[in-house]
C-alpha positions as CSV (number, residue, x, y, z in Angstrom):
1,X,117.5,123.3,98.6
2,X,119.8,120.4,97.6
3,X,120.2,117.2,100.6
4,X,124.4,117.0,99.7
5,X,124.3,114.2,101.5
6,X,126.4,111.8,99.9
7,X,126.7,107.9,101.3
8,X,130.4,107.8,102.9
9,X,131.1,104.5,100.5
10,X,130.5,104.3,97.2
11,X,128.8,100.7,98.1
12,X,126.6,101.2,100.9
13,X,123.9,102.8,98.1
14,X,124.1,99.3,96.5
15,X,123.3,98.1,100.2
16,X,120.6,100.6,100.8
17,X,119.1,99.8,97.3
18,X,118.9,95.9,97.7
19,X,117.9,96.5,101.5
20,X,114.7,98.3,100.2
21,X,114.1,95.9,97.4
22,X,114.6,92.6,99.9
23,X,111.5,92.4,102.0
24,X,108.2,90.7,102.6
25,X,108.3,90.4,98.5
26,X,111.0,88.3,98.6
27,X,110.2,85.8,101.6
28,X,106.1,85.9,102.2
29,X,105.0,87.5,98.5
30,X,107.2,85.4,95.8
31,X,107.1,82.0,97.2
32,X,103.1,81.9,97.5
33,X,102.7,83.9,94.5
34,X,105.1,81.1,92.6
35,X,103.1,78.6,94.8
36,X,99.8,79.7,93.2
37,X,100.9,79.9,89.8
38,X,103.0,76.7,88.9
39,X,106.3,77.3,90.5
40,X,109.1,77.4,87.4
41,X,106.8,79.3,85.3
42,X,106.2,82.1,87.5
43,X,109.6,82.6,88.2
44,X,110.6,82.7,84.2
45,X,108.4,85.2,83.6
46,X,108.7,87.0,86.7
47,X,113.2,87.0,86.0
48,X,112.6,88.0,81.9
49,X,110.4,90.8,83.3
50,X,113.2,91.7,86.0
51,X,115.8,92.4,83.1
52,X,113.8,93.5,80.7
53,X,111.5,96.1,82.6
54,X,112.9,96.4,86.3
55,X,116.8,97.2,85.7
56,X,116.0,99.9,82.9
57,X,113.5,101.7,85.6
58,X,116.2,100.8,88.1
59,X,118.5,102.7,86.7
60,X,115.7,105.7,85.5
61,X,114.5,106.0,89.0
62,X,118.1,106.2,90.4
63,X,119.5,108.5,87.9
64,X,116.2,110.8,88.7
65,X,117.6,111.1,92.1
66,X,121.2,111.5,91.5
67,X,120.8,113.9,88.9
68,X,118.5,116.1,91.3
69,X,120.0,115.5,94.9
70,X,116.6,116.0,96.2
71,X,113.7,114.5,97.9
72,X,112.0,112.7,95.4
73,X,109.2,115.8,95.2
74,X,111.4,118.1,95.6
75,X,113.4,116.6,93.0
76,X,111.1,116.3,90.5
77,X,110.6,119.9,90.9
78,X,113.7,121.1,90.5
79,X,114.3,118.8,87.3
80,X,110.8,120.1,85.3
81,X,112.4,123.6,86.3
82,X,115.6,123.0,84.8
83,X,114.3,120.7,81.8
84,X,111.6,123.3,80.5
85,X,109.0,120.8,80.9
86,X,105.7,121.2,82.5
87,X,105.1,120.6,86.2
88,X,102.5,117.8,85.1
89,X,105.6,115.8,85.8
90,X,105.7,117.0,89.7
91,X,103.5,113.9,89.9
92,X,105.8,111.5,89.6
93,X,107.3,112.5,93.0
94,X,103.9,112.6,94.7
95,X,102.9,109.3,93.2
96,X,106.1,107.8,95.4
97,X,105.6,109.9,98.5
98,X,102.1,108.7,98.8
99,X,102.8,105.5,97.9
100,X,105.7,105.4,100.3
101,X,103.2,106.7,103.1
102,X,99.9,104.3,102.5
103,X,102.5,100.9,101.8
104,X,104.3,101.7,104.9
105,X,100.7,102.0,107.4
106,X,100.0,98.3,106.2
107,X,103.6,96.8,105.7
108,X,104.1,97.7,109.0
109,X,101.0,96.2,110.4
110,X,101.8,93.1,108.6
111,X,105.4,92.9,109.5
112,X,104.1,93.1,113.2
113,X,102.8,89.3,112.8
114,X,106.7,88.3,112.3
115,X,107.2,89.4,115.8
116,X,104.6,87.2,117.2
117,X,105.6,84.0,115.2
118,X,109.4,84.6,116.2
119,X,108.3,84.9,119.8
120,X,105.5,82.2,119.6
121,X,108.9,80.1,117.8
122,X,111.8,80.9,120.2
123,X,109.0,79.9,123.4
124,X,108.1,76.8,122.0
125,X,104.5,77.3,121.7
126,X,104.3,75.9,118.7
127,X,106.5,72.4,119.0
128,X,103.8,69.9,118.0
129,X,101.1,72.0,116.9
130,X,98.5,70.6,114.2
131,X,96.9,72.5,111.4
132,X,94.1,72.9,113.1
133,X,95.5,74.6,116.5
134,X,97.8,76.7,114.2
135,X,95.2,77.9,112.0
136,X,93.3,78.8,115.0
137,X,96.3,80.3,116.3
138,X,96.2,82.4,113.5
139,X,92.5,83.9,113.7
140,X,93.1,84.9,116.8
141,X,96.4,87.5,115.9
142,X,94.1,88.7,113.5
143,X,90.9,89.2,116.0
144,X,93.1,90.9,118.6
145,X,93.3,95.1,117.8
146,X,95.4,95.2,121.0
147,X,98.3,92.7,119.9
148,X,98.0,93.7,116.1
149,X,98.4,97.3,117.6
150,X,101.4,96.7,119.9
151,X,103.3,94.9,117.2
152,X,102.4,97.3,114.5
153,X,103.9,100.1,117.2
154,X,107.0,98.2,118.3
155,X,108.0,97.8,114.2
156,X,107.4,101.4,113.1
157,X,109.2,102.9,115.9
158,X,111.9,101.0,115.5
159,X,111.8,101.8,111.5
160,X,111.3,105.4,112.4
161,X,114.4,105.5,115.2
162,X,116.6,104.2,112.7
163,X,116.3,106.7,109.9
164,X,115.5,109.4,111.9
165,X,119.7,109.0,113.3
166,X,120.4,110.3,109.8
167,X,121.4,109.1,106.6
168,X,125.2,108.4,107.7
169,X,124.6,107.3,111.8
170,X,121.1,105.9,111.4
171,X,120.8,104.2,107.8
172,X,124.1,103.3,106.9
173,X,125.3,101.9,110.1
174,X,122.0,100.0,110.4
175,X,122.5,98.7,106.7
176,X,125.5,97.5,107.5
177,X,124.3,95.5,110.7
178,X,121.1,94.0,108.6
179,X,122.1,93.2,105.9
180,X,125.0,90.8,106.1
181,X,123.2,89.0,109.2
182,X,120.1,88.6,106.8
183,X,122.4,86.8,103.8
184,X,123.4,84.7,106.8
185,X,120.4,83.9,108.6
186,X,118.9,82.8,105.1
187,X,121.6,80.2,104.3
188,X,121.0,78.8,107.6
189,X,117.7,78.9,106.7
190,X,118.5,76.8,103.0
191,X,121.0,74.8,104.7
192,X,118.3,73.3,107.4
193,X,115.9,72.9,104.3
194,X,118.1,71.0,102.6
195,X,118.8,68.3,105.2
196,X,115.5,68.4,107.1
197,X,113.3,68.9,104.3
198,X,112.3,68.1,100.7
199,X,115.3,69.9,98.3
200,X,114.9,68.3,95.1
201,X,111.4,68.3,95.4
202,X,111.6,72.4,95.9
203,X,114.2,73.0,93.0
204,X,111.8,70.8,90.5
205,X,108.8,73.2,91.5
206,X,110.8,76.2,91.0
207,X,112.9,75.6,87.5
208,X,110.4,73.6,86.0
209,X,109.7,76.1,83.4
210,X,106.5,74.8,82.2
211,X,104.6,77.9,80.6
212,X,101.2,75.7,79.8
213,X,100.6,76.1,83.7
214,X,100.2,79.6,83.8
215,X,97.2,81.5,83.2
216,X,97.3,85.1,82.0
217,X,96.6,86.3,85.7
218,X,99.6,84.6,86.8
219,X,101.9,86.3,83.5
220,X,100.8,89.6,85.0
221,X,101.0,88.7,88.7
222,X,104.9,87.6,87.5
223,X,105.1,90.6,85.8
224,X,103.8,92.8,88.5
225,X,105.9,90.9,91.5
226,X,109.2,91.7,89.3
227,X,108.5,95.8,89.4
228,X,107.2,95.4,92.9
229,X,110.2,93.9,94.5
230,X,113.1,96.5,93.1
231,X,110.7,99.4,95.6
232,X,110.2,101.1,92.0
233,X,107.8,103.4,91.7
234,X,107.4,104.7,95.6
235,X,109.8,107.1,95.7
236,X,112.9,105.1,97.9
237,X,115.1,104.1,95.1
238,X,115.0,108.2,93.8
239,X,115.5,109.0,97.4
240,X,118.4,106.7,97.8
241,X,119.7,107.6,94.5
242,X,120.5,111.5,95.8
243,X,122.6,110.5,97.7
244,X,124.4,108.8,95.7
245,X,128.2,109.2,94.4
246,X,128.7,110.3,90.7
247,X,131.6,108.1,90.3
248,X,129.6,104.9,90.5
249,X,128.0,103.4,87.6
250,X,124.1,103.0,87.0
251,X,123.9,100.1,85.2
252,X,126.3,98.0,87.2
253,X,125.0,98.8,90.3
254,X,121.6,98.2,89.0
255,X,122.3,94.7,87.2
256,X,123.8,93.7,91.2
257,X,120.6,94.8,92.9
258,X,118.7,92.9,90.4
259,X,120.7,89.9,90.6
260,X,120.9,90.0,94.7
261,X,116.9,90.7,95.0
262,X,116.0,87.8,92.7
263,X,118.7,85.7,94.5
264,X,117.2,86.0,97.4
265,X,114.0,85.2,96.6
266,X,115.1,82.3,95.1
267,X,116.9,81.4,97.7
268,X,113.6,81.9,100.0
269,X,111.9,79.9,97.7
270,X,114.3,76.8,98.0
271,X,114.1,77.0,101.8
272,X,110.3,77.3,101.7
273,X,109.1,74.6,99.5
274,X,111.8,72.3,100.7
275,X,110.5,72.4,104.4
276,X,106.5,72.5,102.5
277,X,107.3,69.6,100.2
278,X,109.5,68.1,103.3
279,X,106.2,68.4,105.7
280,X,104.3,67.0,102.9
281,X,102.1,70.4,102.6
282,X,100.5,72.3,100.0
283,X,102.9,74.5,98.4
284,X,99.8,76.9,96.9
285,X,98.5,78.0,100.4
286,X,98.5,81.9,99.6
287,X,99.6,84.5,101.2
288,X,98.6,82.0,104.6
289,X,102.1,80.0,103.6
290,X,104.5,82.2,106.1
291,X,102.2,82.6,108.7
292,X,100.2,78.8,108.5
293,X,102.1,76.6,106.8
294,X,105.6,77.2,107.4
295,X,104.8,77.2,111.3
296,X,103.2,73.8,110.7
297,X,106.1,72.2,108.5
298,X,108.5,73.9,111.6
299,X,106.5,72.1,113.9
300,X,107.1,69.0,112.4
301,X,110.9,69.1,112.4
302,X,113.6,68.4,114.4
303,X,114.9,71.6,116.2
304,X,112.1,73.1,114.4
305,X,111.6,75.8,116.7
306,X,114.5,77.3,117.2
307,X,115.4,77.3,113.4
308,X,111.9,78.5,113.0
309,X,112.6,81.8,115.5
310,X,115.7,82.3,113.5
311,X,113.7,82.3,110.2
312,X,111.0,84.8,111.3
313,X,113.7,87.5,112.6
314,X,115.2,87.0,108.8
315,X,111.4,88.5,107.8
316,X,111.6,90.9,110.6
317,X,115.1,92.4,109.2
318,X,113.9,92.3,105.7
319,X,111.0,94.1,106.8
320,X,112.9,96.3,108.7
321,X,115.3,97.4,106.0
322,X,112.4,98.1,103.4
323,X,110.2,99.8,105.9
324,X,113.5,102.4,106.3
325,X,113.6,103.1,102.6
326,X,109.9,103.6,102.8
327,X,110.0,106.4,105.8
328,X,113.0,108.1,104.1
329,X,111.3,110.1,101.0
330,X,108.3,111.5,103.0
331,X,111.1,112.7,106.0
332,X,113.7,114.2,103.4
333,X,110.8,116.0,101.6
334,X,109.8,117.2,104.8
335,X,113.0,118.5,106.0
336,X,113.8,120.3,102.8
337,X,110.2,121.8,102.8
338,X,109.6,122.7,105.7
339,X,113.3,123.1,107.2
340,X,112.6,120.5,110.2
341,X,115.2,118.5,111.6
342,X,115.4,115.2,110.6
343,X,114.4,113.8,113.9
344,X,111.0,116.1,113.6
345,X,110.4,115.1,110.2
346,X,110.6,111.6,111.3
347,X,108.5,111.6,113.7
348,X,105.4,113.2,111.7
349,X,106.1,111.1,109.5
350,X,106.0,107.6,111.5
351,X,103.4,108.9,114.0
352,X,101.0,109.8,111.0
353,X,101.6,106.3,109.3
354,X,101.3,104.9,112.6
355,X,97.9,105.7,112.5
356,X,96.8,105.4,109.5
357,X,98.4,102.0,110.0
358,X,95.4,101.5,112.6
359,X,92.8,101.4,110.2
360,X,94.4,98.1,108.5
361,X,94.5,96.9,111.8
362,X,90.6,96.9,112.6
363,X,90.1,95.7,109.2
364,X,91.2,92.3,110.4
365,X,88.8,92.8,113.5
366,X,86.0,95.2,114.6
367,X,85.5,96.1,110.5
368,X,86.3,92.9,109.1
369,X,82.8,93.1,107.7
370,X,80.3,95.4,108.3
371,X,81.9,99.2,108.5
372,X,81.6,102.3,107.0
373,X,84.3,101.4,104.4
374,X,82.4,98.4,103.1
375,X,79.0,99.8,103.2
376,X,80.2,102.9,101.2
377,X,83.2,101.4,98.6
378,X,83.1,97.2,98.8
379,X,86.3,97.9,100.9
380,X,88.3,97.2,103.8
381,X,91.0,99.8,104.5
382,X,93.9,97.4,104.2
383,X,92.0,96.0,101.1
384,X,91.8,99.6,99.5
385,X,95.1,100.7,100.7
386,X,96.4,98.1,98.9
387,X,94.8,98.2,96.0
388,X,95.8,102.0,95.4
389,X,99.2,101.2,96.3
390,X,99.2,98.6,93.2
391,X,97.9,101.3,91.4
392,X,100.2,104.4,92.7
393,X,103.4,102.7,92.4
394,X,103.2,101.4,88.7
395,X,101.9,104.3,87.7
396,X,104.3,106.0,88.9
397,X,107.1,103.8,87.5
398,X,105.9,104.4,84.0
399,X,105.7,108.4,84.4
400,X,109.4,107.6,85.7
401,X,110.5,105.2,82.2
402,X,108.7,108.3,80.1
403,X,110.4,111.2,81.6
404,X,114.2,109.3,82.1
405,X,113.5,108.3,78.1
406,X,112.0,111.6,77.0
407,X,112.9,114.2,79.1
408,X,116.2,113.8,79.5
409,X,118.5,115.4,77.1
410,X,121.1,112.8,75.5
411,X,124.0,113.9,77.0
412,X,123.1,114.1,80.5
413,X,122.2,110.7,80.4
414,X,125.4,109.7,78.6
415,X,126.7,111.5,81.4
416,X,125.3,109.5,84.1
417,X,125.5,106.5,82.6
418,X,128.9,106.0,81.7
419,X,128.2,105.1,78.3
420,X,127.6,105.8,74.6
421,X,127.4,102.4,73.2
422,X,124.8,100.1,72.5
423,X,123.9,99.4,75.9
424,X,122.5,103.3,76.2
425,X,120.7,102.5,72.7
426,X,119.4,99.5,74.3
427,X,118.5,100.6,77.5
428,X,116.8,103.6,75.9
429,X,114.4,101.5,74.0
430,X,113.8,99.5,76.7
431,X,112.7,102.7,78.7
432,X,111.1,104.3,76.1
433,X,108.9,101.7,74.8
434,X,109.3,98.2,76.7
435,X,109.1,99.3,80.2
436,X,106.1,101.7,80.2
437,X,103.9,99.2,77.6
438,X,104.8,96.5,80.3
439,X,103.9,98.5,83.8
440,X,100.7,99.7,81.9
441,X,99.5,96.1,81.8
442,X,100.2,95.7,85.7
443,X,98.7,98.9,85.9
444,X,95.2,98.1,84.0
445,X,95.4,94.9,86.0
446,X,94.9,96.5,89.1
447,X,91.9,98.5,87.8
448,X,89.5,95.3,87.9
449,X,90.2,94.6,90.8
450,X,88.0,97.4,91.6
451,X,84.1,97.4,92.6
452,X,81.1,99.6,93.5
453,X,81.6,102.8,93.6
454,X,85.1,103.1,93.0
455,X,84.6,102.3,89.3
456,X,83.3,105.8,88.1
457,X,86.0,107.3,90.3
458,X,89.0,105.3,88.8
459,X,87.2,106.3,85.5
460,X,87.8,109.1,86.2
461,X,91.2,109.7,87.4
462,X,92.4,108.0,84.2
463,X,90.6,110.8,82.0
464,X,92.0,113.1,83.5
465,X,95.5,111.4,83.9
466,X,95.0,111.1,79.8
467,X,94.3,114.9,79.9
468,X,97.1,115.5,82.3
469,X,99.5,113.5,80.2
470,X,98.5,115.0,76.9
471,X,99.9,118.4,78.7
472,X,103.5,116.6,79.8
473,X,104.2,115.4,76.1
474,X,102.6,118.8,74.7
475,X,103.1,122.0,76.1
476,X,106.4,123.6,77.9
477,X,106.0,124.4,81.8
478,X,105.1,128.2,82.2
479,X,107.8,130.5,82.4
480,X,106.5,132.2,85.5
481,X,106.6,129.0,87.3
C-alpha cells in the first residue's frame, strides 16, 4: 500500500533533505578529514565529486521515492513489479534499511558525547583546561558504559519521539524549529571565529587548492565524504522523496541541497580552523578535533564557554535532524508491512537500535580490546558496524545510479524531471556511467580496510553480488512474482 503522505509545502522536502544531509559529516567528519589531507585539496576534490556524482544520485534516489510513494523496500518492490525487471533489484531498498538501522545504533552513541561537551561547556568545567586534563577528560567518557549509555538513550528517544509524531506534526514541525536555529547558531559560531580566532589563516588552509598534497587515500576519502554527506545510499533521501510533491523540480531542489550541505561545511570548516589556527593547535588532530581540540582552543578564549555550549548544541541539532531521516525508512517500512501505527513502528524501531547501539558503547570500554568480536573477526562492534556501513551505503548508491539510468523508461524520467534538454542527456551519463564508476572506487576502498576472517567472507558476497547482478541486467523478474 502507497504512504500518500505528501509534505504540506512544497519546501519543507528541501528542509527535510538538507536536514538529513547536515550532520556529524559536516561539523566533526569534513573539517578533520580536510585537516588530515591538506585542507584546499580535499575540499576540491571532495566539491567536483559533489556535482559530478552526488546531485545525479540526488536526484536518482529522490525520483526512486517519488515515483513509488513507498518505503524505500516497499518501494523498490513495487517499482521491479511495475518495470518488469527482476526482484534482484529489491536489494537496493534493503541495502538502505539496513544501513539506516546499523548508522543510526553508532551515530547515536556518538552524538551522545555532544551532550556531555555542551553540558561540560555551559558549567564551566572546562574554562582553563590544558591538553592534558582535556584529553584525560576525554578517556574517561569513553571508559564510562553508564554515561555513554545514558547519553546514547537521552538522543535516540528524543530522535524516535520526533518522527514517531508523524510525518506532518513530528518531522515537519521539528524541521522547521531545527533548522533555521542551526544556520543561526553556526554564523554565531563563524562570527566569534572570525574575531577571536585565526580567519585568514582558516580560509588559506581551506582554498588553497594544492593537489600535490593529497595522497590517493585522501582523493578517495574526498570522494567518499561527498556521497556520504547527501545521506545517499541509506534509504532517507528515497524515503523523504515519497513524500514528496510532483510539482517540484528534481534537479533544482537537488542543486540547493548540494549547495546548502557543502555550505555548511564550509562554513564549519572556517569556524573550526579559525579558532584551531587562533589557539595555535594542530589542525590534523582526527576525528579527536571536536571533542579534544576544539574544547582546548574554547578554553583558551574569551567567553569561550558559553560560545563553546552554543557550538556543541549546533552538533546536537545536526545530529538530531539526520538521526530522524535515519529512523524514518525502517518505521515507514514497518507500518506499510506490517500495518502498525506509526508510534509502534517507532518504537521497535528505536528500541532495537537502541540496543544494538550498546554494543558500540562497550567497544569503547569493557571490549575495547580483548572480546569475542576481536578474538573471532579483528573487530570492535563500532569498528565493524562502521565499516559495513561504508560498504552498505555505496553499494547501495550505485545499484540506485544503475536502475534510475537503466531501468527507468525515458519518459517517466522526462516526466519527473521536468526536462528533455541537454541537462537529462547530461545527467543521464552522469548516472549511467560517472556515478556508479566513481562510488565503486569508494566502494573497493572500503574492502581493505578489512582483516582476518572477514576477507573470505567479503570475497564472497562480491561473487555472489557479481552473480546477483549478472541476473538484474539479464533476465526479466518472474511473472508469477
Amino acid at each position: 500500500m502507497s504512504t500518500h503522505n505528501v509534505w504540506t509545502h512544497k519546501g519543507t522536502f528541501l528542509l527535510a533533505a538538507i536536514g538529513s544531509a547536515v550532520g556529524l559529516g559536516n561539523l566533526w567528519r569534513f573539517p578533520y578529514l580536510a585537516g588530515e589531507n591538506g585542507g584546499g585539496a580535499f575540499f576540491l576534490v571532495y566539491a567536483l565529486s559533489i556535482f559530478a556524482v552526488g546531485i545525479p544520485i540526488l536526484i536518482a534516489e529522490t525520483m526512486l521515492g517519488r515515483n513509488s510513494r513507498r518505503s524505500p523496500i516497499m518501494g523498490m518492490r513495487f517499482l521491479t513489479r511495475t518495470h518488469s525487471t527482476s526482484r534482484g533489484w529489491e536489494t537496493i531498498g534493503w541495502l538502505g534499511g539496513i544501513s539506516a538501522f546499523l548508522i543510526l545504533s553508532f551515530y547515536s552513541v556518538i552524538a551522545g558525547w555532544a551532550i556531555h561537551y555542551t553540558w561540560q561547556m555551559l558549567t564551566g568545567s572546562l574554562v582553563g583546561a590544558d591538553s592534558e586534563s582535556i584529553a584525560t577528560g576525554f578517556d574517561a567518557l569513553l571508559a564510562s558504559p553508564a554515561l555513554l549509555t545514558l547519553y546514547h538513550t537521552l538522543f535516540i528517544a528524543a530522535s524516535g519521539l520526533i518522527v514517531g509524531l508523524g510525518v506532518h506534526q513530528g518531522i515537519e514541525r521539528g524541521l522547521r524549529v531545527i533548522m533555521p536555529a542551526l544556520f543561526v547558531i553556526l554564523l554565531v559560531v563563524l562570527a566569534y571565529g572570525v574575531t577571536h580566532g585565526d580567519f585568514p589563516a582558516a580560509a588559506d588552509f581551506l582554498f588553497t587548492f594544492n593537489l600535490a598534497d593529497l595522497s590517493l587515500e585522501g582523493w578517495l576519502e574526498a570522494m567518499g565524504q561527498s556521497f556520504f554527506t547527501l545521506s545517499l545510499g541509506m534509504g532517507a533521501i528515497m524515503a523523504y522523496g515519497a513524500y514528496m510533491s510532483g510539482e517540484v523540480s528534481l534537479t533544482r531542489t537537488a542543486i540547493i541541497v548540494a549547495v546548502v550541505d557543502t555550505a555548511v561545511a564550509v562554513v564549519a570548516g572556517l569556524a573550526i580552523f579559525s579558532l584551531v589556527f587562533g589557539a595555535e593547535l594542530d589542525a590534523g588532530q582526527g576525528p579527536g578535533l571536536m571533542f579534544i581540540t576544539l574544547p582546548l582552543a574554547f578554553a583558551e578564549m574569551p567567553a569561550g564557554a558559553l560560545i563553546g555550549g552554543v557550538f556543541f548544541v549546533l552538533v546536537l541539532g545536526a545530529a538530531l535532524s539526520s538521526s530522524i531521516s535515519l529512523i524514518e525508512p525502517v518505521a515507514a517500512y514497518l507500518v506499510e508491512r506490517f500495518d502498525l501505527t506509526r508510534p509502534q513502528a517507532v518504537f521497535v524501531m528505536v528500541v532495537t537500535t537502541w540496543a544494538l547501539g550498546l554494543l558500540t558503547v562497550i567497544s569503547f570500554n569493557l571490549w575495547a580490546e580483548e572480546s569475542p568480536f576481536h578474538d573471532l573477526l579483528g573487530y570492535s562492534p563500532f569498528d565493524l558496524f562502521e565499516l559495513l556501513s561504508n560498504i552498505f551505503m555505496p553499494l547501495g548508491g550505485m545499484l540506485i545510479a544503475l536502475f534510475a539510468g537503466w531501468a527507468l523508461t525515458h519518459s517517466e524520467v522526462v516526466k519527473e524531471m521536468g526536462t528533455n534538454g541537454a541537462w537529462f542527456i547530461t545527467w543521464r551519463f552522469l548516472v549511467r556511467f560517472i556515478a556508479p564508476a566513481a562510488v565503486a572506487f569508494v566502494f573497493l576502498h572500503a574492502i581493505p580496510q578489512v582483516g582476518g576472517y572477514l576477507i573470505p567472507t567479503i570475497g564472497a558476497v562480491v561473487i555472489v553480488g557479481a552473480f546477483a547482478a549478472s541476473r538484474i541486467f539479464l533476465m526479466e523478474d518472474d511473472p508469477k512474482h
